[in-house]
C-alpha positions as CSV (number, residue, x, y, z in Angstrom):
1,X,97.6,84.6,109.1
2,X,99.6,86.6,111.4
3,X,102.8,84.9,111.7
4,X,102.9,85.1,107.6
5,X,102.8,88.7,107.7
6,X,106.8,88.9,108.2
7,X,108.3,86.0,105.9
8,X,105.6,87.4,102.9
9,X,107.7,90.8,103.6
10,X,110.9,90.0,103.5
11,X,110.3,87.9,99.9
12,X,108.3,91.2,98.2
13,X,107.0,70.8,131.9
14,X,109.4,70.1,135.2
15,X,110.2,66.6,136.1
16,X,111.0,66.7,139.9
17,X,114.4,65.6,140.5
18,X,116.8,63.6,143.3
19,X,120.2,65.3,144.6
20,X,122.0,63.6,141.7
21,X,119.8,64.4,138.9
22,X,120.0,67.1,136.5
23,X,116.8,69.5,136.7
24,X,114.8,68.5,134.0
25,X,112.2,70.4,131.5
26,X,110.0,69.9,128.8
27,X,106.7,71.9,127.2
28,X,106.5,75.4,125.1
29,X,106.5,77.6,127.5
30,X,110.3,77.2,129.2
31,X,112.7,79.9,128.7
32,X,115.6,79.7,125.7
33,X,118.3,78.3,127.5
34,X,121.5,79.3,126.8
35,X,123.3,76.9,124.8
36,X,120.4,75.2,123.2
37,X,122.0,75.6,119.6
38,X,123.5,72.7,119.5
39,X,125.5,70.5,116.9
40,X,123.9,68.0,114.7
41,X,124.4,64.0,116.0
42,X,127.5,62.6,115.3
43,X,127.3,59.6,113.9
44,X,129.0,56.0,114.6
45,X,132.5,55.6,114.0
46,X,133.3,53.4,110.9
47,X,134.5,49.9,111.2
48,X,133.4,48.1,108.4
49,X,131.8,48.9,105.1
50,X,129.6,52.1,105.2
51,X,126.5,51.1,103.7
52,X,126.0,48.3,106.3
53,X,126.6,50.4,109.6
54,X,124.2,53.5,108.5
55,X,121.5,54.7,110.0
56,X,118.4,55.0,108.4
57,X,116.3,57.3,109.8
58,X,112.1,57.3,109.5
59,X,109.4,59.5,110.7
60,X,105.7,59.4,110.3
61,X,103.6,62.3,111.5
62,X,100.0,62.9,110.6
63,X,98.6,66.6,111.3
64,X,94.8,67.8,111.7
65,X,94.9,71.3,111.8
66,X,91.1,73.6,111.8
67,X,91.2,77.2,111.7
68,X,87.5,79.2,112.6
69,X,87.0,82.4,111.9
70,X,83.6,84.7,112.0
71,X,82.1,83.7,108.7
72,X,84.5,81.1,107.2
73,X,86.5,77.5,108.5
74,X,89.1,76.2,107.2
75,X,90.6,72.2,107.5
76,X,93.2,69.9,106.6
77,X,94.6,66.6,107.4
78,X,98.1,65.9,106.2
79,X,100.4,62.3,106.0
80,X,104.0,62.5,106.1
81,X,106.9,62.9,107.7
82,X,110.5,62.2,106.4
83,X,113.1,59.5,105.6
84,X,116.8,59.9,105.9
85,X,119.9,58.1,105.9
86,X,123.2,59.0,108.0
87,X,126.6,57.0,107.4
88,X,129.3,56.2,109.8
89,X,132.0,58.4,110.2
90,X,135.3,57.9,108.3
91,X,138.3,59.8,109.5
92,X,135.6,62.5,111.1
93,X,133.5,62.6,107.8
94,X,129.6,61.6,107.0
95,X,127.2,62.4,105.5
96,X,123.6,62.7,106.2
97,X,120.3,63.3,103.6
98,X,116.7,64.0,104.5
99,X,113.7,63.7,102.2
100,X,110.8,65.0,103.6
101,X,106.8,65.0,102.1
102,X,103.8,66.3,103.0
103,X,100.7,64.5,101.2
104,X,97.0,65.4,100.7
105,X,94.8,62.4,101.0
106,X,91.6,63.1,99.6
107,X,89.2,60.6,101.5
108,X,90.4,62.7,104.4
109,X,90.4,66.4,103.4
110,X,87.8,69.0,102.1
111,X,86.5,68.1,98.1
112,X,86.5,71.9,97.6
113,X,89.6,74.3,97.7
114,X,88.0,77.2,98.8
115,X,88.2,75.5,102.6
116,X,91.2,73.4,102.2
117,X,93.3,74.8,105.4
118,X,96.9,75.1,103.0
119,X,99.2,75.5,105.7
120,X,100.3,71.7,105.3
121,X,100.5,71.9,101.7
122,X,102.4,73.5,98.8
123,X,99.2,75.7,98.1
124,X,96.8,73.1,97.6
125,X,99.0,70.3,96.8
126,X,101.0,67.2,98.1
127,X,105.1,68.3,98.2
128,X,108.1,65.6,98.8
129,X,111.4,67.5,98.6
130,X,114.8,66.7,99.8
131,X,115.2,68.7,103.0
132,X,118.6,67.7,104.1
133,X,121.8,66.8,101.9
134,X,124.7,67.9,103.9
135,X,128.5,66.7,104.6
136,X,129.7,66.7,108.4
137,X,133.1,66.8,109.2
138,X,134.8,67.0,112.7
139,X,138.2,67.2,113.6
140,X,139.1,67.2,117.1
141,X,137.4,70.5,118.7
142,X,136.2,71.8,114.8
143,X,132.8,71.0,113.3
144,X,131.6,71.7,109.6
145,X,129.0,70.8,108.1
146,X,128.0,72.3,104.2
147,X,124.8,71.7,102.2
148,X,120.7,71.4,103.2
149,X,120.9,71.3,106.8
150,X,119.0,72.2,110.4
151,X,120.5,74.8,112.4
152,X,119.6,76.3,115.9
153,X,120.5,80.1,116.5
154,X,118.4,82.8,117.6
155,X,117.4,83.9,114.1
156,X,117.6,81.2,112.2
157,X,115.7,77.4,113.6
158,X,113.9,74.5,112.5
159,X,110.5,75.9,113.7
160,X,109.0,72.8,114.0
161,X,105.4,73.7,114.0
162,X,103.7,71.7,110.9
163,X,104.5,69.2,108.7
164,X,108.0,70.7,107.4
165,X,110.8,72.2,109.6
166,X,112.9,75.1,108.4
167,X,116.4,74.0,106.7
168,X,118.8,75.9,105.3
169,X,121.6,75.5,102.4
170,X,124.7,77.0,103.3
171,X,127.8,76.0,105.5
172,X,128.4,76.4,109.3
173,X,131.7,76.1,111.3
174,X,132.4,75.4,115.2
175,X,134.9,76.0,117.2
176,X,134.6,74.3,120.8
177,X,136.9,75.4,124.0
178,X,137.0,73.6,126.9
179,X,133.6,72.3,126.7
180,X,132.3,75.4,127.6
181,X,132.8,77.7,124.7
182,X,131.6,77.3,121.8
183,X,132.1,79.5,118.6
184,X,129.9,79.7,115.2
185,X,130.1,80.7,111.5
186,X,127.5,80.2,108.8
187,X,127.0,81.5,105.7
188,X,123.5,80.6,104.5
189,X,122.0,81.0,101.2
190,X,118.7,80.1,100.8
191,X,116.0,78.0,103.1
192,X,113.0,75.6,102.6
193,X,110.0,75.0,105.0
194,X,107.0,76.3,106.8
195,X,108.1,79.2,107.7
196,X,109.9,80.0,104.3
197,X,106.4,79.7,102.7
198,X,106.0,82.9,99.9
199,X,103.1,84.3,98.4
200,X,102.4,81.5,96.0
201,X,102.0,78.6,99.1
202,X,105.2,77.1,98.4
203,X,107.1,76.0,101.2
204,X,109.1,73.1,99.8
205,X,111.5,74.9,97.4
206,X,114.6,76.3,98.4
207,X,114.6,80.6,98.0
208,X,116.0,83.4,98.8
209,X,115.7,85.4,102.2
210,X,114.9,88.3,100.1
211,X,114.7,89.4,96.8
212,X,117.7,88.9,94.9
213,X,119.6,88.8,98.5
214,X,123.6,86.6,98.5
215,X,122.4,85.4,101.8
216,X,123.1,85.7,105.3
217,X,126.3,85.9,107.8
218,X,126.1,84.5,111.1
219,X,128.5,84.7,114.0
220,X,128.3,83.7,117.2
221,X,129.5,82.5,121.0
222,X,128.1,80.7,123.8
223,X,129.4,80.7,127.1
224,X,128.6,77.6,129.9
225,X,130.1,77.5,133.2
226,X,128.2,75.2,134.7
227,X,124.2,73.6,133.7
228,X,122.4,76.3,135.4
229,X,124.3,79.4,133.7
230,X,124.9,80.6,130.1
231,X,125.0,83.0,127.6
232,X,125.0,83.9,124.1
233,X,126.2,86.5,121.7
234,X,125.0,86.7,118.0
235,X,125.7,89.2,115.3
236,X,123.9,88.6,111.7
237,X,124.4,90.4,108.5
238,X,121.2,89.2,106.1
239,X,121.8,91.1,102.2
240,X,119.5,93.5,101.6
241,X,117.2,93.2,105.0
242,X,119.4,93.7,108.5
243,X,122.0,94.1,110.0
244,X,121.4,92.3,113.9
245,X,123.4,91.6,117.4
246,X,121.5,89.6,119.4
247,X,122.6,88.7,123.3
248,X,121.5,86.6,125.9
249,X,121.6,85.2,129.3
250,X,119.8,82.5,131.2
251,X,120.2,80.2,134.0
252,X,118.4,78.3,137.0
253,X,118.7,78.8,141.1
254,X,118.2,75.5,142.3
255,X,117.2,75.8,145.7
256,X,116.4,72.5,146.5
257,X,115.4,69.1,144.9
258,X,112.0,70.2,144.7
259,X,112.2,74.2,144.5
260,X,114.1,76.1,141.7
261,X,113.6,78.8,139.3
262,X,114.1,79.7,135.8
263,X,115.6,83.3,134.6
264,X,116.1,84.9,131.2
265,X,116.8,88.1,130.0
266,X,117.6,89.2,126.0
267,X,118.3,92.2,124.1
268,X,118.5,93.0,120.2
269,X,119.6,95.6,117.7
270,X,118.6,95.6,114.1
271,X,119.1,98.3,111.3
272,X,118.4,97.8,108.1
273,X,120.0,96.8,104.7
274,X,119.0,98.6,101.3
275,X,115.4,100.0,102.9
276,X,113.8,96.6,104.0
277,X,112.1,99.1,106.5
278,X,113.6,96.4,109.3
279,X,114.7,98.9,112.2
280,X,114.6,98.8,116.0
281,X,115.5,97.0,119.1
282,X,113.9,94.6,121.4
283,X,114.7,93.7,125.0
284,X,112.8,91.0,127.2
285,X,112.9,89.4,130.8
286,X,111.3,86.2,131.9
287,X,111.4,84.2,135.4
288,X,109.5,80.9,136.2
289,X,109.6,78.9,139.3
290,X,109.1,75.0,139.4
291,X,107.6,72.9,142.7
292,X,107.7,69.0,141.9
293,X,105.5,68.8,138.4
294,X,104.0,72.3,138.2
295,X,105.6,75.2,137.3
296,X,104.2,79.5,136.9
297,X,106.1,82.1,135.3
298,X,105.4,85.2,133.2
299,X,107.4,87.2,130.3
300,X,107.5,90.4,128.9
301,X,109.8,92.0,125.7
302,X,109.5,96.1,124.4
303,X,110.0,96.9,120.8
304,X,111.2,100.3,120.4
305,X,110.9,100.4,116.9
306,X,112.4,103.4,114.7
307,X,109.6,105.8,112.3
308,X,108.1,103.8,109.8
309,X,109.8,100.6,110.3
310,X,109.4,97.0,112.6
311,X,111.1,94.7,114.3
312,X,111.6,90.8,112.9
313,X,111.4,87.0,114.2
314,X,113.9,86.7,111.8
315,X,114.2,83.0,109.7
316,X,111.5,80.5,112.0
317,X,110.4,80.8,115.1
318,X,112.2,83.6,116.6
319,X,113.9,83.7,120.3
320,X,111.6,86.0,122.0
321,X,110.4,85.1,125.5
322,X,106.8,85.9,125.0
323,X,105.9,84.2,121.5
324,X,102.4,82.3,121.0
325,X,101.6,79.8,119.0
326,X,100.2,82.8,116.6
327,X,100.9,86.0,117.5
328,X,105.1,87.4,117.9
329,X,106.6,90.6,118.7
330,X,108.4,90.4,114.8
331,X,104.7,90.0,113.1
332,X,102.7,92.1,115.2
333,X,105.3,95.2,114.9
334,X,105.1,94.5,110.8
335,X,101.3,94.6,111.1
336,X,101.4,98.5,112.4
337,X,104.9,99.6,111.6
338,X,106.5,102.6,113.3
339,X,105.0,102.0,116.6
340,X,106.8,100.7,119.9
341,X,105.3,97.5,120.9
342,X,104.9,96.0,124.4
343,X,104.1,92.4,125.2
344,X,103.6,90.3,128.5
345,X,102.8,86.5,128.3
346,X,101.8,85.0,131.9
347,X,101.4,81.4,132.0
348,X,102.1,77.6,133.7
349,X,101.6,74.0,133.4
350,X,102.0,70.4,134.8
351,X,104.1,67.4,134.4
352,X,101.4,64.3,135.3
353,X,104.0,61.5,134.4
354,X,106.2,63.3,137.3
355,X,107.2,59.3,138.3
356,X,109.8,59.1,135.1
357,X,112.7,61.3,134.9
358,X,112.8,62.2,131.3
359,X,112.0,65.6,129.6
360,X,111.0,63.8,126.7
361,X,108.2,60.9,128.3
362,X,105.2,61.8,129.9
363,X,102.2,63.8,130.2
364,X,102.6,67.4,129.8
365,X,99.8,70.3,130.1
366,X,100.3,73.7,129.8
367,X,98.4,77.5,129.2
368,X,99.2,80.3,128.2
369,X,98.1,84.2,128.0
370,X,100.1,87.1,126.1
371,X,99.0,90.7,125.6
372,X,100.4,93.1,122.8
373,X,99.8,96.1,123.4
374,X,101.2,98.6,119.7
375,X,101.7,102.3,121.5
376,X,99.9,105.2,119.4
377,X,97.6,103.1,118.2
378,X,94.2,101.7,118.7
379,X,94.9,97.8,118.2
380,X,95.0,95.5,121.1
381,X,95.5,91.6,120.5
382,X,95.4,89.0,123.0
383,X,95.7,85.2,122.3
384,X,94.9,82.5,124.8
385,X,97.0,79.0,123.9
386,X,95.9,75.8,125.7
387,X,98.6,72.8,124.7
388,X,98.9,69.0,125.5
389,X,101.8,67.0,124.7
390,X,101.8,63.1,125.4
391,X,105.3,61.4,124.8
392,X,104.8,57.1,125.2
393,X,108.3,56.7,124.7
394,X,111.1,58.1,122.6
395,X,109.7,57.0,119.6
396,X,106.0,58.1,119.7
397,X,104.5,61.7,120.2
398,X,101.9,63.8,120.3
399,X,101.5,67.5,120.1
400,X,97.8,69.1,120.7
401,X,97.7,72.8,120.6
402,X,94.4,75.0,120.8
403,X,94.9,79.2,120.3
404,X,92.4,81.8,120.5
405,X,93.4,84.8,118.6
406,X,91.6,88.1,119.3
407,X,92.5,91.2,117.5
408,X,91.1,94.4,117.9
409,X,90.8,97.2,114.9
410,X,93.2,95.3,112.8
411,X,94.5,97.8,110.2
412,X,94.9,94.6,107.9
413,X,91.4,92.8,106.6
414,X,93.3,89.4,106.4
415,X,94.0,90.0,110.1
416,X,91.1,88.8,111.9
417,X,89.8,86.7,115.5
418,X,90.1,83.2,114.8
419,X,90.4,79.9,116.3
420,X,92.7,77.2,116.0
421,X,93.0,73.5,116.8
422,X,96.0,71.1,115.3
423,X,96.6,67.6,116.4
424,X,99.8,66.0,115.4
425,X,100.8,62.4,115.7
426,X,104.2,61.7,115.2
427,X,106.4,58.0,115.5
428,X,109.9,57.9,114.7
429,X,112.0,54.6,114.2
């Protein structure tokens, strides 16, 4: 698939609110806010023995998914989820593990391999793994936390899109001032995931970000003056692919308890390490405005990409305004390298459980349209999305998404129109 393209590469909703109330979002298609890479939880503070006050931690998620292309369907059906344990803190120290699986129940799935859909799976087969295995320690304003770990920057996030988020073995420092500062710095190794997934189908196992790569450098600062403004600044140095600075800014004008508007823009500058062929820069804009429970908005990025080379999403999901559920700027400039790339996604959607003032409760509906549009050359893709996202309470969710994807003169035969449905049913205790 599309998205794929990249990672294979680099291996070979508005709630209305009162005067007193925060303004309140939830659904795909809000901006990146500034500030949204936040720390892990912290834990309880100890006060007794540690085994007795830990959390334990469950999640059980069960994913359809049904791809359709012009001669050929592909299905799967998935049961999993993870289980996890997180102690107290001691003197500003826990520690937290994760196991996560993935498991192919045959009563449910395709007999026959050759239309087995093997994006839940380690190729065709069931994975558990342990995910997470990190130790947290935070001392007054510092934070560190060292081992298999989640972490949210521009270039490197959980991606939380099928049965296995993206985590990451390495160590990450921060450095908060003033609660409105804050100050990153990682050094990663290796990740595990959906989105780490490499030629073979395996996603579970921990590997390099390239070929024989020491791993990745991350810095970074975010700035908050108040809930409605921000910004970011990120510089990443990833052995033997890129070097990147990545900045940001993004905010709301509330106008009135009923009336405000979302604003973004973002820019990025890559150049590449030991001829990955990563080379270019990207810049974007996006604006949204919000009346009660329904919100509009639209978003466009340029690649200008240098001879020969493409742009990247980078390790996940990627923090470009106009990304689909399939198609990104990153794996659409890696499908026809050398060429600038220009992408506008128009859109809205509707809170129908406006009566409860939680992003994360409710009825949420949304759609979605994006254009890419490579310069020089004859391709044009579109994809349509269409999502649904029903949240009973804190504990139980579920995620619908259907995408159209329509590509025309695709210079790769694997790159084709399709159609995709996934249902995921998720409860966490």
């Amino acid at each position: 698939m599309l998205k794929r393209i990249l990672p294979l590469l680099l291996l070979s909703t508005v709630m209305p609110a009162d005067e007193k109330q925060p303004v309140s979002e939830a659904g795909w298609f809000h901006s990146n806010q500034a500030g949204r890479y936040s720390a892990m939880p912290e834990g309880k503070t100890a006060t007794g023995r540690w085994l007795d006050q830990s959390e334990i931690n469950l999640n059980l998620r069960s994913l359809w998914i049904d791809e359709r292309f012009h001669r050929s369907e592909t299905t799967a059906t998935a049961v999993g989820g993870f289980m996890g344990i997180m102690t107290p803190r001691y003197k500003g120290v826990c520690l937290k593990m994760n196991m996560t699986t993935s498991q192919r129940f045959w009563g449910i799935n395709p007999s026959s391999d050759t239309i087995l859909n093997t994006e839940l799976y380690d190729g065709t087969s069931s994975f558990t793994y342990l995910s997470e295995a990190q130790l947290d320690v935070q001392q007054g304003d510092f934070s560190l936390r060292a081992g298999r770990m989640k972490i949210e920057t521009p270039y490197a996030d959980p991606d939380d899109i099928r049965m296995a988020p993206n985590t990451f073995e390495g160590a990450a420092l921060s450095y908060t001032v003033n609660d409105t500062a804050v100050f990153h710095a990682m050094y990663l190794t290796r990740w595990a995931g959906f989105d780490s997934t490499d030629d073979s189908g395996n996603q579970s196992g921990f590997k390099r970000f390239a070929e024989y790569s020491d791993g990745m450098a991350v810095l970074g600062a975010e700035y908050g003056d108040s809930d409605t403004l921000g910004a970011g600044f990120w510089y990443y140095h990833a052995d033997r692919l890129f070097d990147l600075g990545y900045a940001e800014a993004s905010g709301d004008w509330v106008f009135s308890p009923r009336w405000h508007t979302e604003w973004g823009i973002q820019a990025a500058q890559m150049g590449q390490c030991d001829h990955s062929g990563i080379e270019g820069g990207v810049v974007g804009a996006m604006a949204m405005v919000h009346y009660d429970n329904l919100y509009a908005g639209a978003a466009v990025n340029y690649a200008m990409v240098t001879e020969g080379h493409f742009i990247t999403d980078g390790f996940g999901g990627g923090p470009y305004y106009t990304s689909l559920d399939e198609a990104t700027i990153g794996a659409v400039s890696a499908l026809v390298p050398g060429h600038d790339v220009s992408v506008y996604r128009v859109g809205g959607g509707a809170d129908l459980a406006w009566w409860i003032h939680s992003a994360d409760e409710g009825l949420h509906l949304e759609a979605m349209y994006g254009v890419f549009d490579p310069k020089g050359k004859a391709v044009s893709l579109q994809e349509s999305d269409l999502m649904f996202w029903l949240s009973l309470n804190e504990a139980m969710r579920v995620d619908a998404v259907f995408a159209d994807f329509d590509i025309k003169s695709s210079p790769d035969p694997d790159v084709q129109d399709f159609q995709r449905y996934w249902v995921r049913v998720e409860y966490t205790f």
